[in-house]
C-alpha positions as CSV (number, residue, x, y, z in Angstrom):
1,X,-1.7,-22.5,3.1
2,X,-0.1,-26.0,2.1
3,X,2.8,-24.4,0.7
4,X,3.2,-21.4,3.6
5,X,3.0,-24.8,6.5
6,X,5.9,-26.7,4.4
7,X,8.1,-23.6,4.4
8,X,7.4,-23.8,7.9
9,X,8.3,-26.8,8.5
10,X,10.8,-27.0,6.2
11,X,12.9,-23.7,7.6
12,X,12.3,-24.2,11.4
13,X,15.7,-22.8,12.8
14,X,16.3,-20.7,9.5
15,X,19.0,-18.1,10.8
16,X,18.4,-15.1,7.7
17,X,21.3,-14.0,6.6
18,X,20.8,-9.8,7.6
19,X,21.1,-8.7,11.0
20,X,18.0,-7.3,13.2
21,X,19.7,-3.9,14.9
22,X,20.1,-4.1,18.4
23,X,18.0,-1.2,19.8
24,X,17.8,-1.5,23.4
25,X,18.2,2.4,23.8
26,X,15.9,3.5,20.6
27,X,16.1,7.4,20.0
28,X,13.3,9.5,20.0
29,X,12.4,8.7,16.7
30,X,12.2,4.7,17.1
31,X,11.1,4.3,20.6
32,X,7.4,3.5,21.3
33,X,5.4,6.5,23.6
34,X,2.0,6.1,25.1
35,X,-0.8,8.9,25.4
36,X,-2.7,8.6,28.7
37,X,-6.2,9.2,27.7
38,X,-8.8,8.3,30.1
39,X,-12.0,7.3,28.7
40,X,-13.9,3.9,27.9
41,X,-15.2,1.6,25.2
42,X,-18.1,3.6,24.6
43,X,-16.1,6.7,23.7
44,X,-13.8,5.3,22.1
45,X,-10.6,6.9,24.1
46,X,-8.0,5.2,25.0
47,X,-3.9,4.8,25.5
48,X,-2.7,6.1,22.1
49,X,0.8,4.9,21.2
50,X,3.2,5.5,18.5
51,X,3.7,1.5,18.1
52,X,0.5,1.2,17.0
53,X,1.3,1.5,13.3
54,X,3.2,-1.1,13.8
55,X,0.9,-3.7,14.7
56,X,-1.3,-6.2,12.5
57,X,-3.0,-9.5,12.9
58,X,-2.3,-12.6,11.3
59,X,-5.5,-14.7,10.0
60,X,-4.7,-18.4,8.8
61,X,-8.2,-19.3,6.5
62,X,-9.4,-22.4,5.5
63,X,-12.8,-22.9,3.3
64,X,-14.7,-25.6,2.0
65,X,-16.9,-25.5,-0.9
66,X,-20.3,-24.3,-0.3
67,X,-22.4,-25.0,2.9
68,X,-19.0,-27.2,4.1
69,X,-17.3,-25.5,7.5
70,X,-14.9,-23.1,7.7
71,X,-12.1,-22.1,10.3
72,X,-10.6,-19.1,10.8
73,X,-7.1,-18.8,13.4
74,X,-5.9,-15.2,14.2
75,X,-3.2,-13.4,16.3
76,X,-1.5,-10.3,17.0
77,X,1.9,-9.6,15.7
78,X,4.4,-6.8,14.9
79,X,6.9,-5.4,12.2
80,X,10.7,-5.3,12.5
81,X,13.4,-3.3,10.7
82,X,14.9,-6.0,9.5
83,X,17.9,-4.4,6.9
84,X,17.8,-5.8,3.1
85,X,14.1,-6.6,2.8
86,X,13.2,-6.4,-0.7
87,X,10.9,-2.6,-1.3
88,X,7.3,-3.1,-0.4
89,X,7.7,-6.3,1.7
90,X,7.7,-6.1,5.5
91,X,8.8,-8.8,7.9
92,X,6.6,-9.1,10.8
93,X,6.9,-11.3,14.1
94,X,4.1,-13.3,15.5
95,X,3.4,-16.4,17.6
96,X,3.3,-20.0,15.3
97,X,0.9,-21.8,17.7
98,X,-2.4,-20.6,15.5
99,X,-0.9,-21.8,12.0
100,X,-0.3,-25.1,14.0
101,X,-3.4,-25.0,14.8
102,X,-4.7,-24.8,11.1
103,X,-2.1,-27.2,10.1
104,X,-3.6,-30.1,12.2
105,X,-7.1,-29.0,11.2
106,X,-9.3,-31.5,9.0
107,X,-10.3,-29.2,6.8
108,X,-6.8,-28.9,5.8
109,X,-5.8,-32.0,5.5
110,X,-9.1,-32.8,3.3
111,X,-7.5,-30.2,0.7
112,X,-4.3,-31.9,0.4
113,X,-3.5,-33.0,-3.4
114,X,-5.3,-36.4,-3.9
115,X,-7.5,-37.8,-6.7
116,X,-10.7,-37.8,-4.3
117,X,-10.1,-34.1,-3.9
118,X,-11.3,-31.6,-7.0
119,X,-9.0,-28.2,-7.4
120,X,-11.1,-25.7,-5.5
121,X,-13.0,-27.9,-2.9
122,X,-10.8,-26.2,0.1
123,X,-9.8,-22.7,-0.5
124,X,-7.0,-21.6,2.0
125,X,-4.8,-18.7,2.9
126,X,-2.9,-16.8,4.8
127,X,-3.4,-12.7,5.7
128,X,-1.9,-10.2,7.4
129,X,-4.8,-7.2,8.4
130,X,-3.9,-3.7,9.0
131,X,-5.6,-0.5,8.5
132,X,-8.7,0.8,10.0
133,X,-11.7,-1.2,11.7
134,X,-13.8,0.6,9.3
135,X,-11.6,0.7,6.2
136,X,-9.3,-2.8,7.0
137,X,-6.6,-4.1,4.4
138,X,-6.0,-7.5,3.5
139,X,-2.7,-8.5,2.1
140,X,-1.6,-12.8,1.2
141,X,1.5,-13.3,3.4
142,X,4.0,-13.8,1.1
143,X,6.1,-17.1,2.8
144,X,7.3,-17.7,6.4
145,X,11.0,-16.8,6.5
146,X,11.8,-18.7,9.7
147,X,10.0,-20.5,12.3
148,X,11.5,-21.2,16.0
149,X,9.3,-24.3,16.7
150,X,10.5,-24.2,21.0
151,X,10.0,-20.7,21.5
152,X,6.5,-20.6,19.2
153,X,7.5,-17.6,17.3
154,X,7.2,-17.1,13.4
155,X,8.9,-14.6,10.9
156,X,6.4,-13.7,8.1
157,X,6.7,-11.1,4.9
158,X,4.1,-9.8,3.6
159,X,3.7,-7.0,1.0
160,X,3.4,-4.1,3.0
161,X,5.3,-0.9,2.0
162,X,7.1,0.3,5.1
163,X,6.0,3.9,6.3
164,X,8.5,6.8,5.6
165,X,8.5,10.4,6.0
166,X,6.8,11.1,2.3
167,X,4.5,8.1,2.6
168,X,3.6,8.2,6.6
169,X,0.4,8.6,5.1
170,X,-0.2,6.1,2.4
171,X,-2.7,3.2,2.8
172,X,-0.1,0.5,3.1
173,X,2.6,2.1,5.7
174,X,3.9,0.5,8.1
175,X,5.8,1.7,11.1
176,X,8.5,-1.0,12.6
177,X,9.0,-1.6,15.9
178,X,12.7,-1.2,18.0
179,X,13.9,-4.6,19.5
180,X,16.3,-4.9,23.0
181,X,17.8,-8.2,22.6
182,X,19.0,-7.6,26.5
183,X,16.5,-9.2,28.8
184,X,14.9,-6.6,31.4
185,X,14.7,-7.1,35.7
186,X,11.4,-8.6,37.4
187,X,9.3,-5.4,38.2
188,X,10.2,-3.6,35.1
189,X,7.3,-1.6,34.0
190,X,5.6,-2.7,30.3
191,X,2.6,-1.9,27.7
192,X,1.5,-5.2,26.4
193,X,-0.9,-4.8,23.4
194,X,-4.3,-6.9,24.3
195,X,-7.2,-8.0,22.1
196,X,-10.3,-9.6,22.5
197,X,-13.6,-10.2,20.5
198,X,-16.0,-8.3,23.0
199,X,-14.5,-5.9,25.5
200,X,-15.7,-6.4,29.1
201,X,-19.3,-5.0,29.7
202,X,-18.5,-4.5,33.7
203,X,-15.7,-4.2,35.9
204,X,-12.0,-2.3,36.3
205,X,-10.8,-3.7,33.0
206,X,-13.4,-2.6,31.0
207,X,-12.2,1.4,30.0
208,X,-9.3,1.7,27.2
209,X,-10.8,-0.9,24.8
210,X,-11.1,0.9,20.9
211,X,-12.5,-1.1,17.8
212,X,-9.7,-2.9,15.9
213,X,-9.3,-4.7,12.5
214,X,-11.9,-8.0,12.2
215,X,-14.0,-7.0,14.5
216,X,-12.1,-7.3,17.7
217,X,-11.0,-4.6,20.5
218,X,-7.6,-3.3,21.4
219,X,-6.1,-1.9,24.1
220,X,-2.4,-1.1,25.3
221,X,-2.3,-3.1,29.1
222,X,-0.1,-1.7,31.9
223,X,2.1,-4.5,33.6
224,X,5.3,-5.3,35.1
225,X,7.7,-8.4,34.2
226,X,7.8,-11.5,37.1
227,X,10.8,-13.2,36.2
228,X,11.5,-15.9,33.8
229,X,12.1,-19.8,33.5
230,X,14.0,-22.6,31.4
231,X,13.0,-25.1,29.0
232,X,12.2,-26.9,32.0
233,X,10.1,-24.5,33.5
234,X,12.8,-24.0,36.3
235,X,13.3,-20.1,37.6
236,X,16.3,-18.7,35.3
237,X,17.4,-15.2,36.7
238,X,18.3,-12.0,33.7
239,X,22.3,-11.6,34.4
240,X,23.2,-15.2,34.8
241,X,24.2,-18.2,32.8
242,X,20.4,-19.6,33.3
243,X,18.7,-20.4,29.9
244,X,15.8,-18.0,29.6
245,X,13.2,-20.1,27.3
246,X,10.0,-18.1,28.6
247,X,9.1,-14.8,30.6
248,X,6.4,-14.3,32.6
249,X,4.6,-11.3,33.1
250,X,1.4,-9.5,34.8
251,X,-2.0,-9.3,33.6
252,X,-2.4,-12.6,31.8
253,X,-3.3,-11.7,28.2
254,X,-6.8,-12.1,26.6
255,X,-7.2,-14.6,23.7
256,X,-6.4,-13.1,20.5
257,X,-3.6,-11.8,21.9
258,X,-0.7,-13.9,21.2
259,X,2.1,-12.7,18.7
260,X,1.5,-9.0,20.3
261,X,4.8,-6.8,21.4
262,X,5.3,-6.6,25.2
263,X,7.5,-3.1,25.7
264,X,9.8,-1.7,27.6
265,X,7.9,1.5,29.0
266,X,10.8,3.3,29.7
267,X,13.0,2.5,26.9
268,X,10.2,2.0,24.4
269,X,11.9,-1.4,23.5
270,X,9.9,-4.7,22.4
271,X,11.4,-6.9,25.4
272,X,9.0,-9.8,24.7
273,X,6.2,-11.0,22.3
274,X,3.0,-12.6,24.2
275,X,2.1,-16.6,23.7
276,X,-0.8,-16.8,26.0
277,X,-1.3,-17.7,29.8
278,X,0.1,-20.4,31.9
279,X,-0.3,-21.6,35.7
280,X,2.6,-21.5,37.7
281,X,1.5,-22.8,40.9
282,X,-1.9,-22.8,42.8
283,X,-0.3,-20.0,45.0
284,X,0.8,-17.8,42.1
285,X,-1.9,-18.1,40.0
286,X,-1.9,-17.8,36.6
287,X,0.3,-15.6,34.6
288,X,1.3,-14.2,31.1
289,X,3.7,-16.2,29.7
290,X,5.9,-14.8,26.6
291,X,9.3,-14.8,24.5
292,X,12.0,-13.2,25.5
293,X,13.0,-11.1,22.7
294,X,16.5,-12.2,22.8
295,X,14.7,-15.8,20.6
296,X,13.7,-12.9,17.9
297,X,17.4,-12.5,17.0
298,X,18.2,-16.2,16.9
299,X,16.4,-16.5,13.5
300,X,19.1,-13.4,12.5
301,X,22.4,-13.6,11.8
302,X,24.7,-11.8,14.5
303,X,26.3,-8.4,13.8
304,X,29.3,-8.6,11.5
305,X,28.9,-12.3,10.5
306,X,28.8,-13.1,7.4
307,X,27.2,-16.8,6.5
308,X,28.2,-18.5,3.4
């Protein structure tokens, strides 16, 4: 973990130097569809959707020797084609709030080289989870290629093969998921991918939720987009010269669900990736606050530019 928070750190605004396709139209092939299935926790149906091959989470560990604490900081997050990866790495977007989170931890700081620390006394990493809840797969994250510190996103690669028509099937395939750089209009319909550690036990929320990788519940939440705002939290408006920093949207997310794809469910487009909740006014409530997926393609290079 030391050395994965000092790349971040040290490549905060890192633009990479390929290109992330511009898919705010994906074909049949690429888009993400959902499967209305009614059903509920107990039986185990739910929305089925073709993005969910796509999706991991992200665990930052930190352990101390025996019988000291640990601590454990998870999210959601997604893969991206992004062209030129190197075979049997994937990049992946997530949110960067939960390895700040680990970075300011004790624990961590405790490890840090120093002659009152012994090699082993804090055992760290960092792991991106796929696979099945029963059958889950654990693979290091291999370094954070960029970090965008003001809209809390992070670009991770990690060894997983990505899925093709001869290995769809393989242990280690991943799908990736279409990105519309092009923000959408308030009252556009989405699928945002929720998790929690317990699905509700009563109420209208508690149907759709299936087992997911350590020990959590997923489920595919039906919302629309509210609008946006700034960097100053001022309403920006899709279509104008306004600065759009941060998109709201409706339901607020559960924890655990930060770094998780908000689409398009038209298009079947990743328009946003979820950061948590926020309070916009004692009228409006509380919301789902998000990144515009335009901030994905700052940490890519534009089409036909060539850095040097």
């Amino acid at each position: 973990l030391p050395e994965l928070v000092e790349q971040y750190m040290k490549r905060a605004g890192h633009v990479l130097p390929t290109a992330l396709p511009y898919e705010s139209r994906p074909g049949a092939g690429r888009r993400a569809q959902f499967s209305d299935i009614a059903g509920d926790a107990a039986s185990g149906a739910a929305d089925v959707s073709s993005a969910d091959g796509a999706l991991v989470m992200v665990a930052h560990a930190l352990q101390g020797r025996a019988g000291a604490p640990h601590k454990v900081a998870y999210s959601s997050g997604f893969a991206v084609h992004a062209p030129g990866t190197p075979e049997g790495e994937a990049v992946l977007v997530t949110c960067a709030h939960t390895l700040e989170e680990i970075r300011h931890d004790p624990l961590l700081r405790s490890g840090l080289p120093s002659p009152a620390v012994r090699p082993g006394d804090v055992l760290s990493g960092s792991f991106v989870i796929n696979g099945s809840p029963s059958a889950p797969l654990f693979h290091p994250v291999s370094s954070v290629l960029s970090a965008m510190h003001r809209g809390d996103l992070l670009l991770l690669s990690a060894p997983l093969a990505p899925s093709s028509p001869d290995d769809a099937r393989a242990p280690r395939a991943i799908r990736s998921l279409p990105v519309n750089p092009y923000p959408v209009q308030p009252g556009t319909a989405i699928r945002a991918h929720f998790v929690v550690d317990k699905p509700p036990a009563a109420g209208r929320d508690r149907d759709g939720w299936t087992p997911w990788v350590g020990g959590t519940w997923r489920k595919w939440v039906k919302g629309t987009v509210v609008g946006y705002r700034d960097f100053a939290g001022r309403e920006a408006k899709p279509g104008t010269y306004d600065s759009l920093a941060h998109l709201h949207f409706d339901p607020p997310p559960t924890p655990g669900s930060s770094g998780g794809p908000i689409i398009d469910e038209e298009s079947g487009a990743v328009i946003g990736v979820i950061l948590g909740t926020q309070l916009v006014s004692q009228v409006q409530g509380v919301r789902g606050w998000g990144a515009p997926a335009e901030m994905i393609y700052e940490m890519f290079s534009l089409p036909g530019l060539k850095l040097k």
